[in-house]
C-alpha positions in Angstrom: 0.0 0.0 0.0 2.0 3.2 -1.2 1.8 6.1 1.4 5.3 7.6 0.9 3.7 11.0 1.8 1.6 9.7 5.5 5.3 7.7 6.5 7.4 11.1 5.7 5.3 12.5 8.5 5.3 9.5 10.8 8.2 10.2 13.3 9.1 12.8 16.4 6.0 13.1 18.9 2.8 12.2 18.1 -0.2 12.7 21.4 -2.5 10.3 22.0 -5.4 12.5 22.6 -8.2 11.4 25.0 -11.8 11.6 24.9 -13.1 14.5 27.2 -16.8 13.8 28.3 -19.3 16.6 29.1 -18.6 18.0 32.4 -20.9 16.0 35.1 -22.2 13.8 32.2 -19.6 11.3 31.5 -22.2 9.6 28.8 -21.7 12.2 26.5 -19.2 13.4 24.1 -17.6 16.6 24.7 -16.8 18.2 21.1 -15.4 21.0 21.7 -12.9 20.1 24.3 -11.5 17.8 22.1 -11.2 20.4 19.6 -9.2 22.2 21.7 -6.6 19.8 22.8 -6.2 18.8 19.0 -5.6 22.3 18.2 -2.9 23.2 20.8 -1.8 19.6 20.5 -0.6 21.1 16.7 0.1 24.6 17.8 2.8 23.2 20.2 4.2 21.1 17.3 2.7 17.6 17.3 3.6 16.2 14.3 0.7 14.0 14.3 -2.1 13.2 16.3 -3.7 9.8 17.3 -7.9 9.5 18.6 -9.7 6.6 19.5 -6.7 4.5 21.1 -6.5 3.5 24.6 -5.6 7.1 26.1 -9.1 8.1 24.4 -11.2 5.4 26.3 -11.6 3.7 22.9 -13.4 0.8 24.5 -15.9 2.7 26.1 -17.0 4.8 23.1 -19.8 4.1 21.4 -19.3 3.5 17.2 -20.8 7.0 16.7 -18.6 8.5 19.1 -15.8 6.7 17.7 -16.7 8.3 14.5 -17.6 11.9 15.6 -14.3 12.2 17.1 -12.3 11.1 14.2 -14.5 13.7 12.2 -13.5 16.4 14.9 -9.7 15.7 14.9 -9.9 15.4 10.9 -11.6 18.6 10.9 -8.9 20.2 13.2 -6.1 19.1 11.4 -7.3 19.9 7.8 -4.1 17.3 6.6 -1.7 19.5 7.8 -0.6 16.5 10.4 -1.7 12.7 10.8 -4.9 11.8 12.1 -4.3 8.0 13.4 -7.5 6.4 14.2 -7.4 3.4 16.8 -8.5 0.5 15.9 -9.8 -1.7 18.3 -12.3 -4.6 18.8 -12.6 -8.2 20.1 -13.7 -9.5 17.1 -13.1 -8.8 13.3 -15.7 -7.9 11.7 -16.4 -4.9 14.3 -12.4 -3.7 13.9 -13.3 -3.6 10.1 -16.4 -1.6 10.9 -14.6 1.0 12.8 -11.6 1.6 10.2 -14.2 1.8 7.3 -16.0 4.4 9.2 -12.9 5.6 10.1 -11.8 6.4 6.4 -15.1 7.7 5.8 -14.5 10.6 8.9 -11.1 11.7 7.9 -8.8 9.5 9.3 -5.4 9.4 7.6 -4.0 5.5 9.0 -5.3 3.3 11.2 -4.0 2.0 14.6 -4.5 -1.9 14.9 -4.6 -4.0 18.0 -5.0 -7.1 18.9 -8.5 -8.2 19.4 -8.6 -7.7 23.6 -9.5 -10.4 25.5 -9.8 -13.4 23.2 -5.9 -14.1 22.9 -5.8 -15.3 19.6 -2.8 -17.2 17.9 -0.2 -15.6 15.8 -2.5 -16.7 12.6 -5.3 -15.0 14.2 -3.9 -12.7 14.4 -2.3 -12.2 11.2 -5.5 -12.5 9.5 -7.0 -9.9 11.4 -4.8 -7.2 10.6 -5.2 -8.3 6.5 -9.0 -7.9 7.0 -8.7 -4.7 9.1 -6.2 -3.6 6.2 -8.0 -4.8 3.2 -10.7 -2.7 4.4 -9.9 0.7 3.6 -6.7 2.2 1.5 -5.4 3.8 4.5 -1.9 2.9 5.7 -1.8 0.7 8.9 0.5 1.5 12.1 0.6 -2.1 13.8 -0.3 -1.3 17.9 1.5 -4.2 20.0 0.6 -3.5 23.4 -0.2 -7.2 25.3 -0.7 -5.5 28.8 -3.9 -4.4 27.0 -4.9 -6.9 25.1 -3.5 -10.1 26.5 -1.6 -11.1 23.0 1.0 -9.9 21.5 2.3 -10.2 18.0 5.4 -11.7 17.0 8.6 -10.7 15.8 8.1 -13.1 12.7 4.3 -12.1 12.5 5.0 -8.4 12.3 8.0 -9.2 9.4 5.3 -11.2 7.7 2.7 -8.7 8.1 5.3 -5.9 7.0 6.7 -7.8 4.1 2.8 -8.6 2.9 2.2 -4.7 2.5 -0.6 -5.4 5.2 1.3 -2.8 7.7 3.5 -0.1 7.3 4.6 0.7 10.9 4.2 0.0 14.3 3.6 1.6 17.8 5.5 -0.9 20.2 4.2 -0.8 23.8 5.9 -3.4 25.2 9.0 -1.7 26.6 11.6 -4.2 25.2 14.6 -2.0 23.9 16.2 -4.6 22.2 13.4 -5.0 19.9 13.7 -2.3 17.5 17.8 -3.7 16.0 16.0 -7.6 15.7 12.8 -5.9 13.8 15.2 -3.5 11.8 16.6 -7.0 10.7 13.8 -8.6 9.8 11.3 -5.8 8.3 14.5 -2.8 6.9 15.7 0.4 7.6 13.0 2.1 6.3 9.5 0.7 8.7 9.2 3.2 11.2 9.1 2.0 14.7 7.7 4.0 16.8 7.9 3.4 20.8 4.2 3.5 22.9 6.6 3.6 26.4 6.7 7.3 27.5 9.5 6.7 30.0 11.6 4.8 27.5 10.9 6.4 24.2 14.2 8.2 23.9 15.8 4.8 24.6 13.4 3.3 22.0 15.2 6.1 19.5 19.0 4.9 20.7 17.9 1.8 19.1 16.4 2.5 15.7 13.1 4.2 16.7 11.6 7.3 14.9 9.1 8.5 17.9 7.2 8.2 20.1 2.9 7.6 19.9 2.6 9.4 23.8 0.5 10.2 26.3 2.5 12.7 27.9 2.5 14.6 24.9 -1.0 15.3 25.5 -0.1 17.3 28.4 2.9 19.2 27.1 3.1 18.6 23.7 5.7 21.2 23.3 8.5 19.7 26.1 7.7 16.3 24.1 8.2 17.8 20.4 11.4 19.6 21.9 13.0 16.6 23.1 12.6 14.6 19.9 13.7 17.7 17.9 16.8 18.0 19.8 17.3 14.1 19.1 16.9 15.0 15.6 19.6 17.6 15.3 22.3 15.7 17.7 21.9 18.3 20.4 21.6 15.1 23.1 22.4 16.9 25.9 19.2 18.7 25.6 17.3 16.0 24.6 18.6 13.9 28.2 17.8 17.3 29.4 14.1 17.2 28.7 14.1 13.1 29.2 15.2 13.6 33.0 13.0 16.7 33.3 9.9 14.7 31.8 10.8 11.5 33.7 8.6 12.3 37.1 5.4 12.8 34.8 6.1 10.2 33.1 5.6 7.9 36.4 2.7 10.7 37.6 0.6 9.9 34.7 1.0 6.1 35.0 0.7 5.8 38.7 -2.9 4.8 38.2 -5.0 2.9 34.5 -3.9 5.4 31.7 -5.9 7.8 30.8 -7.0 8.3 34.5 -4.0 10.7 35.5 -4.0 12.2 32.1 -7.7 13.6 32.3 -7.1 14.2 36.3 -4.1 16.8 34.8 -5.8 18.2 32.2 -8.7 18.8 34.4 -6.2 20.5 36.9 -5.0 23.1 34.1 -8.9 23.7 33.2 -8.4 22.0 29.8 -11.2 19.1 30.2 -13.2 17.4 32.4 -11.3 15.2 34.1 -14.1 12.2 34.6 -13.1 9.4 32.7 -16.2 6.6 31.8 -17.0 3.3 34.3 -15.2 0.8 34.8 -12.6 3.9 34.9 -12.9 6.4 38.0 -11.1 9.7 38.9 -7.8 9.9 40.0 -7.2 9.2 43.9 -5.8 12.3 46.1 -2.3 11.1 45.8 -2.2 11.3 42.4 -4.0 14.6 42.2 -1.5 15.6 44.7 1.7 14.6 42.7 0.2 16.3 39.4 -0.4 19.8 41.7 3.6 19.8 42.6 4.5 19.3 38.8 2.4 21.0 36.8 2.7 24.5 37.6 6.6 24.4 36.4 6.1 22.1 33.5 3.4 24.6 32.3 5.8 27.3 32.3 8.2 25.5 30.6 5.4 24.3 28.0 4.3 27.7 27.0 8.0 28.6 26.8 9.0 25.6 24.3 5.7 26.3 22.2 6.7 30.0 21.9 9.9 28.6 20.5 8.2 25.9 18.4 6.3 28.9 16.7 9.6 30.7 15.8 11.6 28.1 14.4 
């Protein structure tokens, strides 16, 4: 599947944007916050944006909300940046549902899980991703993240997949840092690997990667651009810079089920509601508390990066 133009763009920071609700009625979607975060998301230099995946309480949303918020980010991001719809289901037929819909709303590639729950074999799951794939003629970023789903995809099922045309990237969650040299290997230089491990996605880029899919960078989208800019240009000491600086909200914002410290944040800097859907709740007063003692500096030192960002 060509997409020379979607993988040019597919590297540096992209946020995983979550799903605001309506404040004090989680059951509904909140539009225009969402607008919002897009918006600054790529005023403070995201070079792409992801909706729908886990950080937006993809599971929880119901297919027209799935829909409506692609449509929203789409509308936001008028193809100056990637809109990467997640792509998630426990069975087939309803993850090729979703990505044609998705296509249909704006979306520029898909992000494909494994089905959750069912833990299906390495040829399951192989012929999931070519139906998801076959579905639409938008370019697929593989999501391997087994701590969600329960499954995760093989080295040799990923080549496969990669070598097939079925996929044309991939968001690794799993943390190993010795993955990105074996897949380089097996699938070449040129299939961007991108790391879904906040704390370790600088790491991830020591060892082949070209970014980072982040939750973070939903909160301070300009300290995450920054860091992978200064990657880019060899400047590492101000890359480790931002990396040790980011490092305690990193661990803030997974202390509890992403995206529960996320919206907690966000809701602390007035930017959404911060009431994520049942089974999720709000975060706990020690997490609130740890988010009050970072954010105020971190929000100076946002505004300051995305004044810069706007610049250069």
């Amino acid at each position: 599947m060509p997409c020379p133009a979607f993988l040019a763009k597919l590297s540096g920071s992209l946020p995983a944007l979550p799903t605001p609700f309506l404040r004090g009625d989680p059951a509904a979607l909140d539009g225009p916050a969402l607008e919002r975060l897009a918006a600054r998301a790529l005023a403070h230099g995201a070079a792409g944006l992801v909706v729908c995946g886990s950080t937006g309480e993809a599971p929880a949303l119901h297919r027209e909300e799935h829909a409506e918020a692609i449509r929203i980010v789409a509308a936001v991001a008028r193809g100056r940046a990637p809109v990467i719809a997640g792509i998630g289901a426990p069975n087939t037929e309803a993850a090729v549902a979703l990505a044609v819909a998705a296509e249909r709303c704006g979306a520029s590639g898909l992000l494909v899980s494994a089905p959750p729950y069912v833990k299906p074999t390495q040829e399951g799951l192989r012929c999931h991703v070519r139906a998801v794939a076959a579905a639409t003629g938008l370019p697929v970023v593989l999501y391997d993240v087994p701590s969600r789903a329960g499954v995760g995809f093989a080295d040799e099922t990923i080549a496969r997949l990669c070598a097939e045309g079925m996929v044309q990237a991939l968001k690794d969650a799993t943390g190993d840092l010795a993955r990105p040299a074996r897949l380089r290997r097996l699938c070449g230089a040129d299939f961007p690997q991108l790391s879904g491990d906040d704390p370790t996605q600088l790491a991830h880029r020591a060892m082949g990667g070209v970014g980072c899919i982040s939750v973070t960078a939903a909160l301070v989208p300009g300290l995450c651009t920054a860091q992978h800019a200064a990657w880019d240009v060899g400047d590492l000491a101000h890359a480790t810079r931002l990396r040790d600086r980011l490092a305690p909200l990193h661990e803030a914002l997974f202390a509890e089920t992403n995206p529960i410290p996320l919206k907690a944040a966000l809701g602390l800097l007035g930017l959404a509601d911060p009431t994520p859907r049942l089974p999720l709740t709000r975060a706990t007063k020690e997490t609130l508390q740890a988010l009050s003692r970072l954010l105020p500096g971190l929000t100076a030192e946002e505004n300051e990066a995305a004044a810069l960002l706007r610049v250069a």
